[in-house]
TORTITI-331802 format. One record per residue: residue in one letter; x, z, y of N, C-alpha, C in turn; residue number from 1; chain. Coordinates in pm, whole numbers. Layout:
residues N
pt residu A n_xx X n_zz Z n_yy Y ca_xx X ca_zz Z ca_yy Y c_xx X c_zz Z c_yy Y num NUM chaine A
...
This chain:
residues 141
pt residu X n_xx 4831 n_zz -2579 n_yy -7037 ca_xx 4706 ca_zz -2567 ca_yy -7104 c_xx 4708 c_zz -2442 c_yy -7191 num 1 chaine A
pt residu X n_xx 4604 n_zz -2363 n_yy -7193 ca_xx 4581 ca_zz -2244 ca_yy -7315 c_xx 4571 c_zz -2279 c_yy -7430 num 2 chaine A
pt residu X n_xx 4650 n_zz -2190 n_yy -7501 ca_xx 4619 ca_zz -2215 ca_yy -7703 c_xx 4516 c_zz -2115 c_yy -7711 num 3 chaine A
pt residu X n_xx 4399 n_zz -2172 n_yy -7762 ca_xx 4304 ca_zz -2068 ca_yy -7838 c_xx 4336 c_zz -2018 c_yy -7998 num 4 chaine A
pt residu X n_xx 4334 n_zz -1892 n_yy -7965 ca_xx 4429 ca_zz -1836 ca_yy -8082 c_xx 4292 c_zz -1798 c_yy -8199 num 5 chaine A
pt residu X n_xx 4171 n_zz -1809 n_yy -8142 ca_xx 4065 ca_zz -1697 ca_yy -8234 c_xx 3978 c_zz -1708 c_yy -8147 num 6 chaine A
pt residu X n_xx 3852 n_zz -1787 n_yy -8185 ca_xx 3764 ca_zz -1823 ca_yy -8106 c_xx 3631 c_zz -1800 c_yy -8221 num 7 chaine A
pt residu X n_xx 3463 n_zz -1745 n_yy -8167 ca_xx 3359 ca_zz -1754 ca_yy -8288 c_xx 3287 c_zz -1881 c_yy -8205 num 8 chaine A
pt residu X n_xx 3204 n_zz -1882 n_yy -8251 ca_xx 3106 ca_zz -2042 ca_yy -8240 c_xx 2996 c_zz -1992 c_yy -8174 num 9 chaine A
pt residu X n_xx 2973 n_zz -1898 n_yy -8104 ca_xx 2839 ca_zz -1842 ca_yy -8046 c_xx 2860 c_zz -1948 c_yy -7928 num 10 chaine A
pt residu X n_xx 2737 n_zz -1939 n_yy -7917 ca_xx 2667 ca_zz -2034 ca_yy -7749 c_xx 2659 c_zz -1924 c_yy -7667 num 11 chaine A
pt residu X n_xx 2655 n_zz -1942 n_yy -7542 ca_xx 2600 ca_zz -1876 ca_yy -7435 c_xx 2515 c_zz -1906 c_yy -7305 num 12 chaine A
pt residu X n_xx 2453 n_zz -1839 n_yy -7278 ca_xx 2441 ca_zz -1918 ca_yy -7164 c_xx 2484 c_zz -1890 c_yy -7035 num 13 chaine A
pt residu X n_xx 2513 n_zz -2026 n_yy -6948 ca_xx 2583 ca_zz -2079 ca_yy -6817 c_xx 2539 c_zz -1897 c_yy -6739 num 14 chaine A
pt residu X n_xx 2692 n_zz -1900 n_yy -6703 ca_xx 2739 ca_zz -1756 ca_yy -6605 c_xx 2732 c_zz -1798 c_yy -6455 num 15 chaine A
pt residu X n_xx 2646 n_zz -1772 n_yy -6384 ca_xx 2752 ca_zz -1840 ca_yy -6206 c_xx 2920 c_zz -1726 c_yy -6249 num 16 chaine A
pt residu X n_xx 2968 n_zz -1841 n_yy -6181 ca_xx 3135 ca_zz -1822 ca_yy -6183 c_xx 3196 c_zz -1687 c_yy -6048 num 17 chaine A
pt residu X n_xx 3097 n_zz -1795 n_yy -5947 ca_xx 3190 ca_zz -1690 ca_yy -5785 c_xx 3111 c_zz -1578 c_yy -5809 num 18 chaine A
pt residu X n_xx 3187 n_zz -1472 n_yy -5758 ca_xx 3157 ca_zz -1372 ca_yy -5698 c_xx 3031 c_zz -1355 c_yy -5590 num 19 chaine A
pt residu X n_xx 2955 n_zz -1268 n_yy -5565 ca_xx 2855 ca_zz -1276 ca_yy -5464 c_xx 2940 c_zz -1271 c_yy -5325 num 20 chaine A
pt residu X n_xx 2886 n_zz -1328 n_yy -5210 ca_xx 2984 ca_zz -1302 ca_yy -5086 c_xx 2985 c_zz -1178 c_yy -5038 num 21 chaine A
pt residu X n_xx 3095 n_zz -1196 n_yy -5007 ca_xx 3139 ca_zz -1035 ca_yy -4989 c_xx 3284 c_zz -1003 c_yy -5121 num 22 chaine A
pt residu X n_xx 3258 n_zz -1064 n_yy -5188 ca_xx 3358 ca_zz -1023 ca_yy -5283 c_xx 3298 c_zz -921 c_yy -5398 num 23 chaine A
pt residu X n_xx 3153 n_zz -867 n_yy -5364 ca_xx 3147 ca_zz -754 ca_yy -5457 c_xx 3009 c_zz -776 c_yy -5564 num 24 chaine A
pt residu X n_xx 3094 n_zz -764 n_yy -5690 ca_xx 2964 ca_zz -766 ca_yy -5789 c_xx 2862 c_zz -708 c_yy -5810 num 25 chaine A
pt residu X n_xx 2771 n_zz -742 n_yy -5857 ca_xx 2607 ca_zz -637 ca_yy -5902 c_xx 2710 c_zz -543 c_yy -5979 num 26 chaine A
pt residu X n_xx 2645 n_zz -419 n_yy -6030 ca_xx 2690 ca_zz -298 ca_yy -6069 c_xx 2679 c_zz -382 c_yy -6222 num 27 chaine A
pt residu X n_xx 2578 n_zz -437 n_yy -6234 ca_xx 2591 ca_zz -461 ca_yy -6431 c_xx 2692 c_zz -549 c_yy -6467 num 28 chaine A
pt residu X n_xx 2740 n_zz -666 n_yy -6345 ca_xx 2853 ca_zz -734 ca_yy -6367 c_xx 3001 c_zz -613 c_yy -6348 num 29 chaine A
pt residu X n_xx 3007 n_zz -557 n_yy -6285 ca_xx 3124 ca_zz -480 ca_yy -6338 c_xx 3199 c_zz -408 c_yy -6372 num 30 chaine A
pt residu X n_xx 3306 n_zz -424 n_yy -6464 ca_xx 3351 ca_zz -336 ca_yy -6594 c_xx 3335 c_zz -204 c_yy -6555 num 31 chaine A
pt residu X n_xx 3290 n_zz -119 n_yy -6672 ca_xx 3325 ca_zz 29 ca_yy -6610 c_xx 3427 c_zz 118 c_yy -6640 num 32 chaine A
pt residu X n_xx 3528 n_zz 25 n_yy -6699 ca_xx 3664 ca_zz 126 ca_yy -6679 c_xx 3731 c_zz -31 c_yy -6603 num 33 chaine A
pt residu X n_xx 3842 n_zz 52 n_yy -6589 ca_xx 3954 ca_zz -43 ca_yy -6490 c_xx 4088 c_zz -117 c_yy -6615 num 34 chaine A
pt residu X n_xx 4119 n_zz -17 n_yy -6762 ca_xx 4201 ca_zz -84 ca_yy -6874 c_xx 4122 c_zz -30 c_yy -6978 num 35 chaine A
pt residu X n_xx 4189 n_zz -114 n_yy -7053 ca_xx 4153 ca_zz -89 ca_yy -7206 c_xx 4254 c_zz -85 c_yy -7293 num 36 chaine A
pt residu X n_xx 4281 n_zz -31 n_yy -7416 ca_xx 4429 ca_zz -58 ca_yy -7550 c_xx 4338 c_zz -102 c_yy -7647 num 37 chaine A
pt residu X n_xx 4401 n_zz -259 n_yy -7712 ca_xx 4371 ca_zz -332 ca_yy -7815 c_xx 4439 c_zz -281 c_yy -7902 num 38 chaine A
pt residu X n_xx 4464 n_zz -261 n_yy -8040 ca_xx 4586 ca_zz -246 ca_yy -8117 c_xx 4609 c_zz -408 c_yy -8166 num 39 chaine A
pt residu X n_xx 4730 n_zz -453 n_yy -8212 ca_xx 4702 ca_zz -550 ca_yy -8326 c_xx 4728 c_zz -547 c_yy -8430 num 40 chaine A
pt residu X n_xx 4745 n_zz -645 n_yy -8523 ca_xx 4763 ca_zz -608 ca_yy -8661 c_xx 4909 c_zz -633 c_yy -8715 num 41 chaine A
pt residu X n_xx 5001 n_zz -571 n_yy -8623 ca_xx 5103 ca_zz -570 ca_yy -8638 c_xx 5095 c_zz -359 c_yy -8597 num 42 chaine A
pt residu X n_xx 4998 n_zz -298 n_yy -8578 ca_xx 5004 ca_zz -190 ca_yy -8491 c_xx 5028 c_zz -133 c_yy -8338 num 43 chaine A
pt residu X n_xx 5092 n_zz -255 n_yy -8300 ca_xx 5167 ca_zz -250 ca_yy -8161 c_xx 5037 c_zz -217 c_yy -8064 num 44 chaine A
pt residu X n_xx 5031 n_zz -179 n_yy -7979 ca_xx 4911 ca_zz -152 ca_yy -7895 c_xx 4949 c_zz -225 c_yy -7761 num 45 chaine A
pt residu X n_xx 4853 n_zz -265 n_yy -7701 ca_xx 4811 ca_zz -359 ca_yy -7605 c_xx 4717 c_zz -313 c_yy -7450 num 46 chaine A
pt residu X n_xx 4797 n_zz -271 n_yy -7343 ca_xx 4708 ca_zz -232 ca_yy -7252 c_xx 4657 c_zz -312 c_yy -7153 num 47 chaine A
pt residu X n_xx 4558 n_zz -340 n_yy -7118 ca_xx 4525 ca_zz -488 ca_yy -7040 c_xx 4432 c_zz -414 c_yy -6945 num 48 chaine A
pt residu X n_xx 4428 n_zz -522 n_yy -6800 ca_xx 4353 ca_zz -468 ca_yy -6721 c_xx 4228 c_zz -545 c_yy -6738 num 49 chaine A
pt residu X n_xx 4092 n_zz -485 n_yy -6736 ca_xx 3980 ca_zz -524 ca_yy -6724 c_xx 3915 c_zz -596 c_yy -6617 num 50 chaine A
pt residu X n_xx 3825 n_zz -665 n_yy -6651 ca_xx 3745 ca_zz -783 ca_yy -6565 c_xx 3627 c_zz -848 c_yy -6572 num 51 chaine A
pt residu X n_xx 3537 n_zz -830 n_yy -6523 ca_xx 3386 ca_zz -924 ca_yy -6574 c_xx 3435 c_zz -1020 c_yy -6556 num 52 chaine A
pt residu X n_xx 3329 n_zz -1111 n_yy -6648 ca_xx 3416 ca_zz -1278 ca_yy -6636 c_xx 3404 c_zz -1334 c_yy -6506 num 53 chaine A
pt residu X n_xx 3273 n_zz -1295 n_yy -6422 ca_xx 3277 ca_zz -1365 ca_yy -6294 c_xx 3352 c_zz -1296 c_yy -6215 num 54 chaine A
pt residu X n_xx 3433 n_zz -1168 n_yy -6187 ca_xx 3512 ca_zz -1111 ca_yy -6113 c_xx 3671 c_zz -1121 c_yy -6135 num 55 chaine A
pt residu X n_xx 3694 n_zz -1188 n_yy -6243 ca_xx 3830 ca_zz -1225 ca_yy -6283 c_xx 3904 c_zz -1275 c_yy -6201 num 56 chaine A
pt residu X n_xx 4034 n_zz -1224 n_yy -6164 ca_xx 4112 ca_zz -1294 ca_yy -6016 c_xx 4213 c_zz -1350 c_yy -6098 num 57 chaine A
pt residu X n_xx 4278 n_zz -1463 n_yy -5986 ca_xx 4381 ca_zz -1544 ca_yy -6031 c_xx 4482 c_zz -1464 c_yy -6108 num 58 chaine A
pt residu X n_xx 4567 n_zz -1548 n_yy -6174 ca_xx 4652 ca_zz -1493 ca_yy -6229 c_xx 4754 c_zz -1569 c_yy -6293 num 59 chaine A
pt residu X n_xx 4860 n_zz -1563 n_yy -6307 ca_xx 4977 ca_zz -1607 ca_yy -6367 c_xx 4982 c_zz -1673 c_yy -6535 num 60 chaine A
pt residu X n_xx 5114 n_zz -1713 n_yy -6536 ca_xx 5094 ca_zz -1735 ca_yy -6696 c_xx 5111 c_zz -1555 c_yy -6784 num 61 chaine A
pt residu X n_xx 4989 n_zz -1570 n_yy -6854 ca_xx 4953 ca_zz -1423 ca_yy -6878 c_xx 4849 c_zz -1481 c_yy -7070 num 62 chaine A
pt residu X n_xx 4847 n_zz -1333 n_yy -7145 ca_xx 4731 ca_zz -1316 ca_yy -7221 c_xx 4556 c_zz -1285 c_yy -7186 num 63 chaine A
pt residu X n_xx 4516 n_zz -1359 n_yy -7216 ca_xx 4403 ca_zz -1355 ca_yy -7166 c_xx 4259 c_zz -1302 c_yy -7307 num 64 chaine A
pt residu X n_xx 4201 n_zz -1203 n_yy -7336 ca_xx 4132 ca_zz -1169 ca_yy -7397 c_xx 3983 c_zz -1167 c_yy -7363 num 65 chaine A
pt residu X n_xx 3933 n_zz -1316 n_yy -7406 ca_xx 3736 ca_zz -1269 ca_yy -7378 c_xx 3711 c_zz -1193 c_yy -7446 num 66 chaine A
pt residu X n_xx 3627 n_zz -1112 n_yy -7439 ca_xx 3564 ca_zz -1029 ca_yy -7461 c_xx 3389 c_zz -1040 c_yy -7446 num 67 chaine A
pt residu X n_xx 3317 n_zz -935 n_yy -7537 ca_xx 3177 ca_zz -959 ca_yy -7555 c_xx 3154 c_zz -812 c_yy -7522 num 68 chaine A
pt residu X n_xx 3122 n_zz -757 n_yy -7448 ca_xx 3068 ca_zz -628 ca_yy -7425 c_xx 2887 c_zz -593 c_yy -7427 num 69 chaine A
pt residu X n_xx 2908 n_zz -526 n_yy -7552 ca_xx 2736 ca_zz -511 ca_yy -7591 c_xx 2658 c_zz -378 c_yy -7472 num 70 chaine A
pt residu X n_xx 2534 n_zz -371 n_yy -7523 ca_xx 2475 ca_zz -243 ca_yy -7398 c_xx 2543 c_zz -107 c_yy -7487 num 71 chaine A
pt residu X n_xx 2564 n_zz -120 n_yy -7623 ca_xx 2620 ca_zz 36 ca_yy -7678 c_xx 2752 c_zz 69 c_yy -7605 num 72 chaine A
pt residu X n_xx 2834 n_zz -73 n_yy -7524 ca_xx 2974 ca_zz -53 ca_yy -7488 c_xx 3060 c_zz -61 c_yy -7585 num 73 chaine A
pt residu X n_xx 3023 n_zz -94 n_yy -7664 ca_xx 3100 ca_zz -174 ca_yy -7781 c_xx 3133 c_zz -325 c_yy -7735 num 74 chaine A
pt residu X n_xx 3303 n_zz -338 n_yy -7800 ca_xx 3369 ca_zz -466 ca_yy -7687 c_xx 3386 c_zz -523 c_yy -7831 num 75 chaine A
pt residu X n_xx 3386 n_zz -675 n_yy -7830 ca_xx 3445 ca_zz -719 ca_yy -7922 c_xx 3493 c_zz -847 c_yy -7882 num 76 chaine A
pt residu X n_xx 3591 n_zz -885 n_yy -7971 ca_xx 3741 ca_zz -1028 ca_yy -7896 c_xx 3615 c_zz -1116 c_yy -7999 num 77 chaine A
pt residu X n_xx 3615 n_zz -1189 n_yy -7867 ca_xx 3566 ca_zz -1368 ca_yy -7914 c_xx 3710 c_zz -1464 c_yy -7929 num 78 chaine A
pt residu X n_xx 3764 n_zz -1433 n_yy -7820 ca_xx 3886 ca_zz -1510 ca_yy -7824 c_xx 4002 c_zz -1462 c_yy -7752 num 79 chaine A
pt residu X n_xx 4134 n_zz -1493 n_yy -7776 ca_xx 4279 ca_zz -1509 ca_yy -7741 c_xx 4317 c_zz -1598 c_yy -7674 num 80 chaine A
pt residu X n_xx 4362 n_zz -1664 n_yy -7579 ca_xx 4423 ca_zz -1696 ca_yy -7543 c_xx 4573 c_zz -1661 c_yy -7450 num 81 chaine A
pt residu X n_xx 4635 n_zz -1785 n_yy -7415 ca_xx 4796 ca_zz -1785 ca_yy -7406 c_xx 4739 c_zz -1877 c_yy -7276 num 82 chaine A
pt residu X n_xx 4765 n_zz -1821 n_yy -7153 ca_xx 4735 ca_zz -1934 ca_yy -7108 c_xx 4888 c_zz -1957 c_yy -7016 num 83 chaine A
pt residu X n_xx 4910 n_zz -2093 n_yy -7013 ca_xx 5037 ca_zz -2149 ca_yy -6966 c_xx 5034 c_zz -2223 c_yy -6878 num 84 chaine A
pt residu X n_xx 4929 n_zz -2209 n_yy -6754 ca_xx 4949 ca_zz -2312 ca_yy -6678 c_xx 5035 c_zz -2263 c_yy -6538 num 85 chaine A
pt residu X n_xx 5095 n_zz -2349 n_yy -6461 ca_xx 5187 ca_zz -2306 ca_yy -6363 c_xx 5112 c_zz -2183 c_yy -6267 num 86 chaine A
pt residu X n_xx 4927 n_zz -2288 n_yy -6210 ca_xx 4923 ca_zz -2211 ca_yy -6112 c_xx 4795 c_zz -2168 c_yy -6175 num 87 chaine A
pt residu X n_xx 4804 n_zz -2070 n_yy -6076 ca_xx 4713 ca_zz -1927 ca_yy -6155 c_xx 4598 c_zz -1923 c_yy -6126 num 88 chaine A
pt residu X n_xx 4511 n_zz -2041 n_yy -6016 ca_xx 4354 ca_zz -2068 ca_yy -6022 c_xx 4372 c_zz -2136 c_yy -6141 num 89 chaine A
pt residu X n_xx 4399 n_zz -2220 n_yy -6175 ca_xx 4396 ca_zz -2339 ca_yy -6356 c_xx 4380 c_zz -2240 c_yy -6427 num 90 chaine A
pt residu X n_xx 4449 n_zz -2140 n_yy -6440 ca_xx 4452 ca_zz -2030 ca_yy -6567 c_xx 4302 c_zz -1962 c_yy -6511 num 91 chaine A
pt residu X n_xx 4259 n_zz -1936 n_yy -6431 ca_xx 4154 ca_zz -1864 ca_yy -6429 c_xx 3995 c_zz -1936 c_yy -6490 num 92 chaine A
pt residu X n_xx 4048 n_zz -2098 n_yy -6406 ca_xx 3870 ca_zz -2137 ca_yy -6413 c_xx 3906 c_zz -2216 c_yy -6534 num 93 chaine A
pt residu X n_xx 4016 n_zz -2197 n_yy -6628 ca_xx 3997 ca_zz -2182 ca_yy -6768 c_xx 3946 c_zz -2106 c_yy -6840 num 94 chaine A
pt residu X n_xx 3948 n_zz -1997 n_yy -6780 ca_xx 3932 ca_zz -1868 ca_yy -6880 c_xx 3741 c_zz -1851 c_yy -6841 num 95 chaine A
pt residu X n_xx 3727 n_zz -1826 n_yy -6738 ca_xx 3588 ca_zz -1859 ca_yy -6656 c_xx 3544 c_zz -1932 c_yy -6703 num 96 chaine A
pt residu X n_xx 3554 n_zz -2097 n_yy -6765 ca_xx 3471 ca_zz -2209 ca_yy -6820 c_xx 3496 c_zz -2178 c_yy -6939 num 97 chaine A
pt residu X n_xx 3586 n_zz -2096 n_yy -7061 ca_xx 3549 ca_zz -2118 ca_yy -7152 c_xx 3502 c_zz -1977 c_yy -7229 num 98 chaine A
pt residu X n_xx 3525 n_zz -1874 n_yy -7124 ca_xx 3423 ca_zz -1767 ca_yy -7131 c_xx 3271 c_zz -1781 c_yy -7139 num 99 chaine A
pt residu X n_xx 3249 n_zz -1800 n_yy -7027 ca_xx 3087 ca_zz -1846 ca_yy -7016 c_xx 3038 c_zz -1944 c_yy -7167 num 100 chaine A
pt residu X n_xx 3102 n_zz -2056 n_yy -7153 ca_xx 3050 ca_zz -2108 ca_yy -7321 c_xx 3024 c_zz -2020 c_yy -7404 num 101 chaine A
pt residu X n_xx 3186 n_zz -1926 n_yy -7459 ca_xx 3106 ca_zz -1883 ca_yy -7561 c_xx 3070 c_zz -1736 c_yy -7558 num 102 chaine A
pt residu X n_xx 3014 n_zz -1678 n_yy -7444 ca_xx 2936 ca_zz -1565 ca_yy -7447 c_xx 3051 c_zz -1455 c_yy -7398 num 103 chaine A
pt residu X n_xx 3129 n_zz -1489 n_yy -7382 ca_xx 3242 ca_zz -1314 ca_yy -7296 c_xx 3189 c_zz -1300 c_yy -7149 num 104 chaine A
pt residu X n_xx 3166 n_zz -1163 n_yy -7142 ca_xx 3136 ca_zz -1130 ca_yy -7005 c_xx 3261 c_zz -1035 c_yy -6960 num 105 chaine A
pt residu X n_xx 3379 n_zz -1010 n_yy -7004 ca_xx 3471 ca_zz -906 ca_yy -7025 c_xx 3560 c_zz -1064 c_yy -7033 num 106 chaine A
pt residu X n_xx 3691 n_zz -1007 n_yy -6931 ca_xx 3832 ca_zz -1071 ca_yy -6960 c_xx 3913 c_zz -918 c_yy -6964 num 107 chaine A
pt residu X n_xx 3984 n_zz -954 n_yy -7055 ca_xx 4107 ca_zz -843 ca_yy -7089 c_xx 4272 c_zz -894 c_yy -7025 num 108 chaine A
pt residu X n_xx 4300 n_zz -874 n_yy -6989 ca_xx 4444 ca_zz -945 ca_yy -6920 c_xx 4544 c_zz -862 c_yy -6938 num 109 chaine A
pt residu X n_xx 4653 n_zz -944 n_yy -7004 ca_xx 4807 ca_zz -891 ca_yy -7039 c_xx 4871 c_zz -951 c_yy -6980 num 110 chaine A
pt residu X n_xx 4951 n_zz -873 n_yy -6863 ca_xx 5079 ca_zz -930 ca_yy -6760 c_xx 5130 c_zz -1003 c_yy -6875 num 111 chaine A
pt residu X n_xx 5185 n_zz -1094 n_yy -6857 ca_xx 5328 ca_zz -1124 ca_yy -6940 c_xx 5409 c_zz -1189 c_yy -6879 num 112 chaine A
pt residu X n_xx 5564 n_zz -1114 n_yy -6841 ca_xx 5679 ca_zz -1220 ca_yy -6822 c_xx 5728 c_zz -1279 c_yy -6904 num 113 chaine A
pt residu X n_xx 5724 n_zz -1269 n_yy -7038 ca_xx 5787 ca_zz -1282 ca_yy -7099 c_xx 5780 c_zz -1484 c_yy -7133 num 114 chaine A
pt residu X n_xx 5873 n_zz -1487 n_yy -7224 ca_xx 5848 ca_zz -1630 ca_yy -7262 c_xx 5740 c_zz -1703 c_yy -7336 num 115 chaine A
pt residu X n_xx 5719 n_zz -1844 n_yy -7355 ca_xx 5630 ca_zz -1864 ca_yy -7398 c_xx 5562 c_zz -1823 c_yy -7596 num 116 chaine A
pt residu X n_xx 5725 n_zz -1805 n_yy -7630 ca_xx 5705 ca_zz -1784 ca_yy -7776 c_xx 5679 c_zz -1625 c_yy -7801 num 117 chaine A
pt residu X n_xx 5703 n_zz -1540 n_yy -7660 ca_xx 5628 ca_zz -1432 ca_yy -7663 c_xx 5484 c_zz -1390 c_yy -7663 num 118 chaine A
pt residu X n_xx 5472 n_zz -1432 n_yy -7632 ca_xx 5292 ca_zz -1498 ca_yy -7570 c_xx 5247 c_zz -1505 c_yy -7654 num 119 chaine A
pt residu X n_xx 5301 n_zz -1616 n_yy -7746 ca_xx 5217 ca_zz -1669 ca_yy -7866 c_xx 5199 c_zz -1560 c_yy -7959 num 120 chaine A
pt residu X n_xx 5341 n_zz -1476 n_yy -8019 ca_xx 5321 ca_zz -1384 ca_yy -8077 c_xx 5226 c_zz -1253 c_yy -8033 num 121 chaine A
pt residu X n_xx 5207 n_zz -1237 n_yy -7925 ca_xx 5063 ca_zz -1115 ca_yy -7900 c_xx 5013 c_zz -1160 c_yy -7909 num 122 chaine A
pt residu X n_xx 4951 n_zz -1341 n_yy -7883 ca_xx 4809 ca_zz -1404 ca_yy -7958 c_xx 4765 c_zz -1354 c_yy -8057 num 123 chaine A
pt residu X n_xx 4945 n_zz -1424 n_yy -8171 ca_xx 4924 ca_zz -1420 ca_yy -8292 c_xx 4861 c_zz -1234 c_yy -8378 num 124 chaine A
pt residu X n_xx 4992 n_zz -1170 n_yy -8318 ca_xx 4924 ca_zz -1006 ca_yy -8273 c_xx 4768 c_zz -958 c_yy -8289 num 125 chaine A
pt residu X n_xx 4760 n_zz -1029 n_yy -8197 ca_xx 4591 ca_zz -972 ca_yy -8172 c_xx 4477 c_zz -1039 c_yy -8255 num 126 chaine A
pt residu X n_xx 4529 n_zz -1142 n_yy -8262 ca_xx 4409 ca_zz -1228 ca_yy -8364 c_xx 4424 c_zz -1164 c_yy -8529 num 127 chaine A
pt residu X n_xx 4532 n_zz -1080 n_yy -8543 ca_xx 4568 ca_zz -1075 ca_yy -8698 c_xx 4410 c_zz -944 c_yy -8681 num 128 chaine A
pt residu X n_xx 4344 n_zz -938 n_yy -8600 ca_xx 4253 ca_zz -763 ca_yy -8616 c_xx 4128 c_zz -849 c_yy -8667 num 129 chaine A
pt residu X n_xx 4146 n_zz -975 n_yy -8680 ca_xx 4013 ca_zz -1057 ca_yy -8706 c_xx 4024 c_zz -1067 c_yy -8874 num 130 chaine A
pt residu X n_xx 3906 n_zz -1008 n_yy -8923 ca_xx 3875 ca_zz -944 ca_yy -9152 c_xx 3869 c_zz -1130 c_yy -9144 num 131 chaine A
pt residu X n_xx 3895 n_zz -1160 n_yy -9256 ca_xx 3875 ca_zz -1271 ca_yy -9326 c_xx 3740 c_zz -1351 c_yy -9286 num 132 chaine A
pt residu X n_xx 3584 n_zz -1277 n_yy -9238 ca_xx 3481 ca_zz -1290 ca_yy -9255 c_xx 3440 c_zz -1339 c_yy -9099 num 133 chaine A
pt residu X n_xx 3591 n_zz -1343 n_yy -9025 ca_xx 3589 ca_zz -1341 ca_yy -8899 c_xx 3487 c_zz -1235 c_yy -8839 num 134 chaine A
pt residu X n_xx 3498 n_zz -1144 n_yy -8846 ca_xx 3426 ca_zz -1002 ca_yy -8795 c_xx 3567 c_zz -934 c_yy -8707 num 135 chaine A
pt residu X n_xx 3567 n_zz -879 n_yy -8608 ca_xx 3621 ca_zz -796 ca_yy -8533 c_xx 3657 c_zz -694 c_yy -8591 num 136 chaine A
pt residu X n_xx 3818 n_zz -623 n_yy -8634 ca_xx 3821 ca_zz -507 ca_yy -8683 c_xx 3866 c_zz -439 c_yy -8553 num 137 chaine A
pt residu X n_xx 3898 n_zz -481 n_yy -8429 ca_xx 3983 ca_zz -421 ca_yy -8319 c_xx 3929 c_zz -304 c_yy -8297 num 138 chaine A
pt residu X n_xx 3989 n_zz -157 n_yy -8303 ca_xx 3993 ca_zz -42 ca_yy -8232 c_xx 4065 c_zz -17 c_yy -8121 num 139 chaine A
pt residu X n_xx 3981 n_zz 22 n_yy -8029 ca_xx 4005 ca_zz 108 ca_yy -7900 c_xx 4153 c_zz 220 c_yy -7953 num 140 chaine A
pt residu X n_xx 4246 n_zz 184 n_yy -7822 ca_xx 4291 ca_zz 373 ca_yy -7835 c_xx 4327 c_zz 452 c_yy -7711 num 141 chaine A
């Protein structure tokens, strides 16, 4: 199961999940770069590969970053997660069902081999960019 590390309370509304057939998204569903660098508030920087939420492919036990991408292209973290499940559709139509709730159209994804108490710490990492007021301080680099 995923730990939500930093989650806001916005609603959204219901995303279709699949892909159109064919495999290929409308142009507004997807991302227009291929990575992005989070920093966290430890400084460490974070390179993740990009994903509309409905184009998100399976994936491993990995970091998973929703994301809110406005029309200025301004991104901002709704939430963190760690997700730990064996197989890597579970980790997805986790991230897919609890994207869509709360408004990410953007998944950010961090390979991780590492162990699970690694994981937690780039959660913990990344969530430290969230001001007291829960406002987004995360810069691009």
């Amino acid at each position: 199961m995923s730990r939500i590390v930093k989650t806001t309370s916005r609603s959204a509304e219901r995303l279709a999940l699949e892909p159109a057939r064919g495999g290929k998204l409308p142009p507004e569903l997807a991302p227009r770069i291929a990575s992005y660098m989070w920093m966290g508030g430890s400084g460490r920087t974070y390179t993740c590969r990009v994903h509309s939420l409905r184009g998100c492919p399976t994936f491993p036990r990995a970091i998973a970053i929703l994301v809110r991408r406005d029309a200025d292209d301004r991104r901002r973290i709704i939430a963190v997660l760690s997700c730990e499940h064996i197989s890597s559709t579970l980790n997805r139509a986790e991230v897919r069902r609890l994207g869509a709730r709360i408004g990410a159209n953007e998944v950010h994804l961090i390979a991780s081999r590492t162990t699970r108490a690694a994981r937690t710490d780039i959660c913990d990492d990344l969530s430290a960019i969230w001001d007291t007021a829960g406002h987004n301080s995360a810069t691009r680099h």
